[in-house]
C-alpha positions in Angstrom: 12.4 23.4 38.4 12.1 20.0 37.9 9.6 18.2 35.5 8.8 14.7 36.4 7.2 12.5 33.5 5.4 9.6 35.3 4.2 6.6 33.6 3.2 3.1 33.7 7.1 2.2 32.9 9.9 4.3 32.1 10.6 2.8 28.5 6.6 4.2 27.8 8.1 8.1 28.3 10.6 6.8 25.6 8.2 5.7 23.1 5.4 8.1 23.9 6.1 11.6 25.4 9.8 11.9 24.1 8.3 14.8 22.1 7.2 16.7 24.8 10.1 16.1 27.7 12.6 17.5 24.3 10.2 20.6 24.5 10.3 21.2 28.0 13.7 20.5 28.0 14.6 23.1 25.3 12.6 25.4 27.8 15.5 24.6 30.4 13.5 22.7 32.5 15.1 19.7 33.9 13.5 16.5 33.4 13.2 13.3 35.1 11.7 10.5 33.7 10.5 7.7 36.1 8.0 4.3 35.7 5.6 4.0 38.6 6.0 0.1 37.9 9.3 -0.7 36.9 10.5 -1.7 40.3 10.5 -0.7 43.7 12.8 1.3 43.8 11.1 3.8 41.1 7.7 3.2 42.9 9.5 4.9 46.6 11.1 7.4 44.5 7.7 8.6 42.9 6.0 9.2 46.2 9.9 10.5 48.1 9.4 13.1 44.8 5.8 13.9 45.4 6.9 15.5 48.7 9.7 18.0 47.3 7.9 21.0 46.6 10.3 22.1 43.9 9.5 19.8 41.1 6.1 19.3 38.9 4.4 15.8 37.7 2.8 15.2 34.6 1.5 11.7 34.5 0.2 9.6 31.7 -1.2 5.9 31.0 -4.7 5.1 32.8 -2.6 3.0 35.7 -0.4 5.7 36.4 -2.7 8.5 36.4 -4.8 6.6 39.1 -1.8 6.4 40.7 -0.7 9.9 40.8 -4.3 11.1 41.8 -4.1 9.2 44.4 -0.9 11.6 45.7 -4.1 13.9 46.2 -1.6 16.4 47.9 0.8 16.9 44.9 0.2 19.5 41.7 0.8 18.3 38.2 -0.6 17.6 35.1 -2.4 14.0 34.2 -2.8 13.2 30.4 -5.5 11.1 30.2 -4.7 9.1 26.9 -8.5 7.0 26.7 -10.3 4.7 29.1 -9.8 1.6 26.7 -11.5 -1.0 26.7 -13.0 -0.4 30.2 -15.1 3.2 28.5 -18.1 0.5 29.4 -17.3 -0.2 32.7 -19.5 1.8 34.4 -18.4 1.7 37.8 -14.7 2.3 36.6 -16.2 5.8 35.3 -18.0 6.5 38.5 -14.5 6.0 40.4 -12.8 7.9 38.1 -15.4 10.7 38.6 -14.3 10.6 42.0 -10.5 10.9 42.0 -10.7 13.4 39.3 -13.6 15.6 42.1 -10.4 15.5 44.8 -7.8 16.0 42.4 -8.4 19.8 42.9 -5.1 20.9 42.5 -4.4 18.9 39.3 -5.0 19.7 36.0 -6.6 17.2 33.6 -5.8 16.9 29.6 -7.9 14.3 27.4 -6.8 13.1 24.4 -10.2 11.6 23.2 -13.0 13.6 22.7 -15.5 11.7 23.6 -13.8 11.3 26.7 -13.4 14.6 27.2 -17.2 15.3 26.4 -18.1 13.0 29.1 -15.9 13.9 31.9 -16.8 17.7 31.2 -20.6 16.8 31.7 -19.8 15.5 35.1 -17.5 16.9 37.3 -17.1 20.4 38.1 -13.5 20.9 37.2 -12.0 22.7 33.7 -10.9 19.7 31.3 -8.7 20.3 28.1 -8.8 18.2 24.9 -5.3 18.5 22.9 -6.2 15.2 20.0 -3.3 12.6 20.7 0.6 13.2 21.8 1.1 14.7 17.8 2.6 12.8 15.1 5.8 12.1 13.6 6.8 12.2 9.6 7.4 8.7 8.5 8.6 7.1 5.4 5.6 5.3 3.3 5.5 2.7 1.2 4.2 2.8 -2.6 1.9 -0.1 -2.4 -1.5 0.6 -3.1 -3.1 -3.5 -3.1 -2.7 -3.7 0.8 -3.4 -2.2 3.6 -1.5 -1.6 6.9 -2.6 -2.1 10.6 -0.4 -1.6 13.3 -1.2 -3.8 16.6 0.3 -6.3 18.7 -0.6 -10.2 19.8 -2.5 -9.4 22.7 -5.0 -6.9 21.1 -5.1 -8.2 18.0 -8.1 -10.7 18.8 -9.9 -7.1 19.7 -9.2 -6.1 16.0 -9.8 -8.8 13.6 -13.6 -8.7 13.0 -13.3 -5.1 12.1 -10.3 -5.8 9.8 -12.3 -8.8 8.3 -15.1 -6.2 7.6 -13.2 -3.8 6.3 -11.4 -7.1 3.8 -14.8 -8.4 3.1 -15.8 -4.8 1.3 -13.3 -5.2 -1.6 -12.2 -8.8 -0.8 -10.1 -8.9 -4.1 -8.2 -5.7 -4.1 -7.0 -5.2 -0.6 -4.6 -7.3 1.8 -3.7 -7.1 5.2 -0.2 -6.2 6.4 -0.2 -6.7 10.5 2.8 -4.6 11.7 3.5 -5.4 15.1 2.1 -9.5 15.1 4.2 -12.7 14.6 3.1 -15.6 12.0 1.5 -17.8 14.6 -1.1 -15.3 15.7 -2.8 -15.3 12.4 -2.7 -18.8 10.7 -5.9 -19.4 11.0 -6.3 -16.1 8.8 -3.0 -16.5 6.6 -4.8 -15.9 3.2 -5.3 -12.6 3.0 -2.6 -12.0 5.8 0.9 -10.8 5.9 2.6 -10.3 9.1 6.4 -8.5 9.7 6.1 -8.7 13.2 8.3 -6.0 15.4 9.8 -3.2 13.4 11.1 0.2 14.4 8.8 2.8 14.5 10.8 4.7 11.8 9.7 1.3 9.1 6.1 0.6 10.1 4.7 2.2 6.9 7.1 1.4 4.5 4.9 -2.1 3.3 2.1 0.6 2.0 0.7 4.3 1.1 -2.2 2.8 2.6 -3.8 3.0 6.9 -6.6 1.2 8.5 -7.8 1.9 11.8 -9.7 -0.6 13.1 -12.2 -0.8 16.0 -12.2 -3.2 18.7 -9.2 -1.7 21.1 -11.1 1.5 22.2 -8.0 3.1 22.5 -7.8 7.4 23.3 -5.9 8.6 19.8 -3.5 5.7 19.0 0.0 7.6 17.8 0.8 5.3 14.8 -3.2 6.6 13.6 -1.8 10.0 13.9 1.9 9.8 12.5 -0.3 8.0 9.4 -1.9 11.4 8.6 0.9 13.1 9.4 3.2 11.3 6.7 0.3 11.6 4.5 -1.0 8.2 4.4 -4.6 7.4 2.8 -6.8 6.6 6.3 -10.0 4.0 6.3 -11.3 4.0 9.7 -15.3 3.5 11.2 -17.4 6.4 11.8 -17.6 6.1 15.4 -14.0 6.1 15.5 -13.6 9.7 13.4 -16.5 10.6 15.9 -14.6 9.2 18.8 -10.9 10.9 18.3 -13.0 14.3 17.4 -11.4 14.5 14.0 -15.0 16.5 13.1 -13.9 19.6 15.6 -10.7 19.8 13.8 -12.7 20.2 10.6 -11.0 16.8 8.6 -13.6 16.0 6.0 -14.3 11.9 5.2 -15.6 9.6 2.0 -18.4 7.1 2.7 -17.1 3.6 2.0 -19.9 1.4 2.8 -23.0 2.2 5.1 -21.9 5.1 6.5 -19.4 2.7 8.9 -16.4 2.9 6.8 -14.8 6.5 5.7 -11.9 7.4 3.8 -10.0 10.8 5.6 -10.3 13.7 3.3 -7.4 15.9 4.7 -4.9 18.6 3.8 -1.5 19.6 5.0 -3.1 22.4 7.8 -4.8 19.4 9.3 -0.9 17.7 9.1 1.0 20.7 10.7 -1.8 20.6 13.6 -1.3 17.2 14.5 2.4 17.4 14.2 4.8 16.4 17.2 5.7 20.2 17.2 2.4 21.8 17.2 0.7 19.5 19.8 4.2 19.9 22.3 3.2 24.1 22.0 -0.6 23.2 23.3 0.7 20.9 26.1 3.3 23.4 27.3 0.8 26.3 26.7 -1.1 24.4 29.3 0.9 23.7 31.5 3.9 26.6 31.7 1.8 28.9 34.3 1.4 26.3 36.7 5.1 25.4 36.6 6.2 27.5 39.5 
């Protein structure tokens, strides 16, 4: 049997669901791993594919997924990693209501939990929440006078005014080390600023023990959040964000920093092992294995 990873682009299965096509693999499944917008080509060969009855999809990224719903006739798996920015829109949640109605013969996963709470209110169809793709063991740094972010040029300008009240709280104790963002894209904040710009995913923690999450991208569970707590990092993030990612219903305790909008993650090494790469690869597959025939 075939397992077909569908995303956005192919270079996404790479850096996002290479956990889980090794697991399926290991399984002796055969797996192909395809971009619905990489080129032509790949776009033809997605919907050729969709035809053969001897394969399975499981599709991820919001354009994909629309996508693949949209190939209302073929069975798979969509992994629905957070509406985004657009959770707001409400007519993009009244289409989505629809395509997930006629995707009868697909089954749905949710990484956020609010997401999955509201979906499961409206549509007659059995949703699972797994929290996030599962995290990876990184080396941290040792520095405890700054704090890390991880987020790239074009979302950035979604972050800042939650980084700059999170700054503001203990403005002479904590800077900001952007992972992920060149110089230019935060002069006019240089002071408290420090910026390394791309780095392999193995070295985005080693500038501090220390994780911010900030607001403003309305992302499902972003994967460098959880490969922080997996490698043990101390996590500041908002309220509505703990809220949001459903750390509450995996019973991870918090700090109040300020106002009840800041916390500080109060975990242990159970709440590590389930967010781990290897544990949350088991739920998907547990999932999924039955209606791989």
């Amino acid at each position: 049997m075939d397992v077909i990873f569908v995303n956005d682009k192919n270079e996404y299965n790479g850096r996002y669901r290479s956990h889980l096509i090794n697991y399926f693999a290991k399984a002796k499944y055969n797996c192909i791993s395809v971009g619905v917008f990489d080129n032509k080509l790949s776009f033809i060969k997605i919907i050729f594919l969709s035809f053969l009855r001897k394969n399975y999809f499981i599709s991820s990224n919001l354009k994909a997924n629309i996508f693949f719903m949209i190939l209302f006739w073929k069975k798979g798996t969509i992994i629905l990693n957070g509406l985004g920015r657009i959770r707001s829109k409400f007519w993009f949640r009244r289409i989505l209501l629809k395509l997930f109605d006629i995707s009868k013969n697909k089954q749905i996963i949710i990484q956020n939990y609010a997401d999955y709470r509201y979906f499961s209110r409206y549509v007659d169809k059995q949703f699972y929440w797994v929290p996030g793709s599962g995290g990876e063991e990184r080396i941290i740094g040792k520095s405890d006078d700054n704090f890390i972010v991880i987020s790239r040029n074009d979302k950035l300008s979604k972050n800042l005014l939650s980084i700059e009240s999170f700054l503001n709280l203990k403005p002479n104790l904590y800077s900001c080390t952007l992972v992920g963002c060149t110089k230019e894209i935060i002069s006019p904040h240089s002071e408290k600023y420090i910026s390394t710009g791309y780095l392999d995913q193995k070295d985005i923690f080693k500038y501090s023990s220390i994780f911010f999450q900030p607001d403003g991208y309305g992302e499902g569970i972003p994967h460098s959040f959880v490969d922080a707590l997996v490698s043990g990092m101390t996590i500041f993030m908002s309220k509505k964000n703990y809220v949001c990612f459903g750390l509450y219903k995996l019973k991870i305790n918090y700090e109040k920093i300020a106002n009840n909008k800041w916390i500080q993650l109060n975990y242990d090494s159970n709440h590590m092992k389930t967010l781990s790469h290897a544990n949350i690869s088991s739920l998907y597959f547990g999932y999924m294995k039955d209606l791989i025939i």
